[in-house]
C-alpha positions as CSV (number, residue, x, y, z in Angstrom):
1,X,101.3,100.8,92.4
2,X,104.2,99.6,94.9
3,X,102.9,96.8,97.5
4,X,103.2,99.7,99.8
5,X,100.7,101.9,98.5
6,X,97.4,100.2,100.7
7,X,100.2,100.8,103.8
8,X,100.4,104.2,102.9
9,X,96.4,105.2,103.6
10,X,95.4,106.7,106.7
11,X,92.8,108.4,104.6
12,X,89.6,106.9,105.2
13,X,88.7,108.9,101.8
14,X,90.7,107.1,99.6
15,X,91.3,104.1,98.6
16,X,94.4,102.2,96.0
17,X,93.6,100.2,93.2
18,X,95.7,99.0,90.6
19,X,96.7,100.5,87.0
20,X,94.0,99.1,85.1
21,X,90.7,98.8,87.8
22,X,87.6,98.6,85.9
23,X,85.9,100.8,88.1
24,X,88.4,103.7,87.9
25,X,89.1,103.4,84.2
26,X,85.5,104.2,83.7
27,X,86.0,107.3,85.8
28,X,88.9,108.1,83.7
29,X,87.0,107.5,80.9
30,X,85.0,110.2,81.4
31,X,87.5,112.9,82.4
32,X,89.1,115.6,79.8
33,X,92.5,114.4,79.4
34,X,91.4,110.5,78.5
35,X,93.3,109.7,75.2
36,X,91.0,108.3,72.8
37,X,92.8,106.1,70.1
38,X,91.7,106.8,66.5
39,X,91.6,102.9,66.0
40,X,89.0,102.5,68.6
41,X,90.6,100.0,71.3
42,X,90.7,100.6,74.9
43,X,93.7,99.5,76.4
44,X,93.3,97.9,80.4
45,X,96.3,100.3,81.5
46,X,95.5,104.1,81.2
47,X,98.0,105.7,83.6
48,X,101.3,105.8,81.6
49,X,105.2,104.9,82.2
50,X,106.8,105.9,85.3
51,X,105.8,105.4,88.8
52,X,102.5,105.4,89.9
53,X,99.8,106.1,92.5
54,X,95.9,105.2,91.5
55,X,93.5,106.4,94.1
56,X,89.9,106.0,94.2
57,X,87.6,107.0,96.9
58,X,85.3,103.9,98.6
59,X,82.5,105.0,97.0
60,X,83.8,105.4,93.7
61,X,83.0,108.9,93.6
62,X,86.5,110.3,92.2
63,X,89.1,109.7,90.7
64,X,92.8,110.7,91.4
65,X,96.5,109.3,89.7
66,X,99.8,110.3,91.1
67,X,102.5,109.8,88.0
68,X,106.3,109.9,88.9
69,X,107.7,110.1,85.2
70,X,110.8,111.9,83.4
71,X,109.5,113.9,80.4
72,X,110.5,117.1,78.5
73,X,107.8,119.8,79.9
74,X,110.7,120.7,82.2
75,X,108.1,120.7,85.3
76,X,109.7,118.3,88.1
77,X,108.2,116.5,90.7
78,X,105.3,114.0,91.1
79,X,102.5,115.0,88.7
80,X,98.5,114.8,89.5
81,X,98.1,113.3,85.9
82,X,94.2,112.9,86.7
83,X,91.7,114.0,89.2
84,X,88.0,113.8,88.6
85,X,85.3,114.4,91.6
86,X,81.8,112.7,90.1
87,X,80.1,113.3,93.4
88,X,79.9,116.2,94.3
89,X,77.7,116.4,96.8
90,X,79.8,113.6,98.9
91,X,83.4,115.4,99.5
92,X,85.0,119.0,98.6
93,X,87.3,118.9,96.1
94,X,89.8,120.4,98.5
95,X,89.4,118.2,101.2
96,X,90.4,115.3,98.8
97,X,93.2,117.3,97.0
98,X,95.1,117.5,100.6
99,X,94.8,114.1,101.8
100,X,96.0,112.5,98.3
101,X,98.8,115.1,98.9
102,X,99.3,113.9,102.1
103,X,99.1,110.2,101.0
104,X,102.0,111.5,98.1
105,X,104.7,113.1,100.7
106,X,104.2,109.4,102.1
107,X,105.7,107.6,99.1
108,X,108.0,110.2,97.8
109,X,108.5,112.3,101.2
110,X,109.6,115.8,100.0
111,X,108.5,116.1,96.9
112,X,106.7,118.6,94.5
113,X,103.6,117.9,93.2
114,X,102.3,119.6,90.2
115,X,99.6,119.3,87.8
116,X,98.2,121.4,84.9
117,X,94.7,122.3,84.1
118,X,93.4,123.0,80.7
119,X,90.8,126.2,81.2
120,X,88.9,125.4,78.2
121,X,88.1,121.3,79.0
122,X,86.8,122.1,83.1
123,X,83.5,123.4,83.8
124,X,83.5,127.0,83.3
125,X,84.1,129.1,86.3
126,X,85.8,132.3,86.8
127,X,89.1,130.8,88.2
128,X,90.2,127.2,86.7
129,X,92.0,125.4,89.5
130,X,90.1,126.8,91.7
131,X,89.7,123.5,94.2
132,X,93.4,123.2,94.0
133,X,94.1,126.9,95.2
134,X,91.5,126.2,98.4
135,X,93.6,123.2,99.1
136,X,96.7,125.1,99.6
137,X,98.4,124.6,96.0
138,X,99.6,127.5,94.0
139,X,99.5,129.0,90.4
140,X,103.4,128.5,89.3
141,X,102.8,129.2,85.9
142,X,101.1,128.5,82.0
143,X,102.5,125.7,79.3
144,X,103.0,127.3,75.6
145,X,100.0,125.5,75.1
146,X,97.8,127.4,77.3
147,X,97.8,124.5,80.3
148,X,97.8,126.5,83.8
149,X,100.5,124.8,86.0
150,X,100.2,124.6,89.8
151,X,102.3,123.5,92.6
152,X,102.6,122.4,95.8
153,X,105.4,121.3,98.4
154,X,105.6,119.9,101.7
């Protein structure tokens, strides 16, 4: 998180923390892609190398991380490395997808954003991704591992 971040909210969704909150490691805890270490420990940091965005709504109903990073998936961009709604009878998924985007084109005007969804880890439901498509995003794709890809620009 740049000083900047809290400047960049207009959202009155959202809210930045730091790499490393309490509250939204345990909401990152509890989604799919947490990486457990075999040894047991739990490190205060969960977001990774690379530029980063941690969002967390007021309430601490979800959970969403914006990840700038150079890696070998050849996928380019800004990367939705996590989003988890707990609440959801509180917001639409979609609705929160598009003002995190909105909050991203802020920081890194211009850019793609991507993420990946693993079918088999999200609740079952006849189209995984489904709350990104209603926010606007589109399928751009499947990793050799079976990860869907989608994408959205500005």
């Amino acid at each position: 998180m740049t000083p900047n971040d809290t400047d960049l909210l207009t959202s009155t969704k959202w809210m930045s923390v730091k790499d490393g909150d309490p509250r939204a490691r345990a909401i990152y805890r509890r989604h799919y892609s947490c990486y457990r270490y075999v040894d047991g420990r739990k490190p205060a940091l969960f977001v990774g190398p690379g530029e980063k965005m941690v969002l967390m709504t007021v309430e601490c109903a979800a959970l969403w991380v914006w990840r700038k990073f150079i890696n070998d998936s050849g996928q380019t961009g800004v990367n939705n490395a996590v989003f988890r709604l707990e609440d959801r009878g509180r917001y639409l998924a979609s609705e929160l997808i598009r003002e995190a985007c909105e909050i991203a084109w802020l920081r890194w005007p211009g850019e793609r954003l991507y993420t990946y969804v693993n079918p088999a880890r999200v609740r079952h439901k006849r189209d995984p991704g489904r709350c990104f498509l209603k926010a606007g995003w589109r399928h751009a794709g499947t990793t050799k591992g079976g990860l869907l890809v989608f994408e959205v620009t500005p």
